[in-house]
C-alpha positions, -999 to 999 in steps of 0.1 A, spaced: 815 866 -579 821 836 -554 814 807 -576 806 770 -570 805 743 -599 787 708 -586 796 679 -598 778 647 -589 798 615 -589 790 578 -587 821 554 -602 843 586 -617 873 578 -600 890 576 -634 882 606 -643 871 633 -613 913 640 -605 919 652 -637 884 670 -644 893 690 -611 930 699 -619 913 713 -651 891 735 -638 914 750 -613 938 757 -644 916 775 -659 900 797 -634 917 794 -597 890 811 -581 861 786 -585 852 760 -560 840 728 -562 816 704 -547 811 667 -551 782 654 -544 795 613 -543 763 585 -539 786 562 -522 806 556 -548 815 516 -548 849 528 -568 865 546 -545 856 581 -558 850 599 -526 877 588 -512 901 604 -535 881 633 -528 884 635 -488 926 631 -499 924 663 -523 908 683 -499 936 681 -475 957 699 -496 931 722 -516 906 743 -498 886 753 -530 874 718 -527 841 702 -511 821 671 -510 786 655 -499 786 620 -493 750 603 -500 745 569 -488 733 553 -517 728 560 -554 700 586 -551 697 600 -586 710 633 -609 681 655 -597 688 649 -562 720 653 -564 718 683 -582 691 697 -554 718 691 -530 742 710 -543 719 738 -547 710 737 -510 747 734 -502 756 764 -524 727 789 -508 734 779 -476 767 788 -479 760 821 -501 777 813 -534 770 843 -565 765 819 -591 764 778 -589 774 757 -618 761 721 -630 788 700 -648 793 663 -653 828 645 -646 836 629 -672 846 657 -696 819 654 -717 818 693 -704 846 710 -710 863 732 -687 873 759 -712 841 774 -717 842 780 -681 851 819 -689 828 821 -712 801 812 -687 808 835 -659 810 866 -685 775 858 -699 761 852 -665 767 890 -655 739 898 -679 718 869 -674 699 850 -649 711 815 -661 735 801 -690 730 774 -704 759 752 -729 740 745 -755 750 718 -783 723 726 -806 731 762 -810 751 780 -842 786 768 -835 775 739 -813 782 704 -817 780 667 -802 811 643 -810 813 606 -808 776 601 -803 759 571 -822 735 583 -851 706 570 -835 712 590 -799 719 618 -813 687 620 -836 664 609 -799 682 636 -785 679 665 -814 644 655 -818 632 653 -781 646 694 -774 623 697 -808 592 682 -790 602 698 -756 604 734 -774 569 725 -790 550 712 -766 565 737 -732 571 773 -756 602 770 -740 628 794 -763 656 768 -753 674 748 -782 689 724 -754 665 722 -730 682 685 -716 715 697 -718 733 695 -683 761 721 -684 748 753 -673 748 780 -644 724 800 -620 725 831 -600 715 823 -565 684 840 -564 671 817 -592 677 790 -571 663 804 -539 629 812 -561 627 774 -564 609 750 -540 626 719 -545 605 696 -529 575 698 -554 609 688 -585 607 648 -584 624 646 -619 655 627 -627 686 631 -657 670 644 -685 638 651 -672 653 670 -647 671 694 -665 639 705 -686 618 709 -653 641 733 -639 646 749 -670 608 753 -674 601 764 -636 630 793 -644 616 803 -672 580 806 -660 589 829 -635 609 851 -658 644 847 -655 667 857 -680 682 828 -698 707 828 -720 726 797 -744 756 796 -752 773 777 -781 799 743 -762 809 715 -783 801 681 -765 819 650 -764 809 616 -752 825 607 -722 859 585 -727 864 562 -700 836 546 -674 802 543 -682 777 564 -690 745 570 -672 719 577 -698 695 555 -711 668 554 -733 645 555 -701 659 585 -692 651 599 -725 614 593 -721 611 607 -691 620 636 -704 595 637 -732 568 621 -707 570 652 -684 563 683 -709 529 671 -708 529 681 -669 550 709 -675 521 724 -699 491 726 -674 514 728 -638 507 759 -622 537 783 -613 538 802 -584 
């Protein structure tokens, strides 16, 4: 399967060299694509340098900081255009670990998506405060709930696609962002019967740079199940 794992970027440069090196150690047959929002840190720029010696590697520059979702939507676009098998969504910052990698790409040849999950038998969150963890844990609760949705991590942004999920999608009517994003994807898959299937990742808060979730983020999340409930699916 020709296989492309997206990563958006905006201030990684600390860590997007090394989260790169580790995916091609563990599988050299992915490819990658960066989608940078004008990163102030220099990000993209050691991008452009890596992919003069490694053509496994790709990038989309945005001009400003456009949000996850869009980014995300980008990639997808990228990756159908160009005809990719199955398309990945990972963060940089390791917070996603590369070894489960394998693990993905066997489920996915029985399943329409795959999604990490942390709140799964044998899955786990490390170095998260008490009190985000608990807003997390609590918000896939109310998600499942309110949506039906038979997803334990509904938010969770480590997962993968067969193209033809994506190309069932019509991304212009998805206007959601981080969390919320995640869940109204998830949702639209679902609705129109796609095989999803979770498997176990342990997830650890990123180490260095900042991170980009808030407690706004959060809320839009929970705010959108409501939507989710009554939107017609075509």
């Amino acid at each position: 399967m020709k296989s492309l794992i997206i990563i958006p970027t905006y201030n990684e440069k600390e860590n997007v060299e090394m989260i790169i090196a580790r995916i091609f150690s563990v599988d050299n047959t992915l490819e990658i694509l960066v989608v940078d929002d004008n990163s102030p840190d220099g990000t993209g720029a050691i991008i452009e340098k890596l992919m003069q010696q490694d053509k496994r590697l790709h990038i989309l520059h945005r001009k400003e900081k456009m949000g996850l979702g869009r980014a995300y939507i980008a990639g997808f676009e990228y990756a159908i255009a160009n005809r990719y098998d199955v398309i990945f969504e990972m963060d940089a910052d390791f917070s996603h670990n590369p070894r489960y990698l394998p693990i993905f790409l066997d489920t996915i040849k029985t399943a329409d998506i795959v999604i990490g999950s942390r709140y799964l038998k044998g899955g786990s969150t490390r170095n998260w405060p008490l009190l985000r963890l608990l807003l997390s844990y609590c918000g896939n609760l109310y998600i499942r709930f309110v949506t039906g949705m038979p997803i334990k991590d509904a938010t969770g942004g480590f997962k993968c696609f067969r193209r033809q999920v994506l190309e069932s999608l019509d991304f212009s009517k998805i206007t959601s962002e981080g969390y919320a994003f995640q869940v109204e994807v998830n949702y639209l898959c679902w609705k129109k019967g796609f095989s999803i299937q979770e498997i176990p990742i342990v997830f650890e808060d990123r180490k260095v740079g900042e991170t980009k979730m808030s407690g706004t983020v959060v809320f839009e999340a929970l705010k959108l199940v409501w939507g989710l409930r009554f939107r017609k699916i075509q």
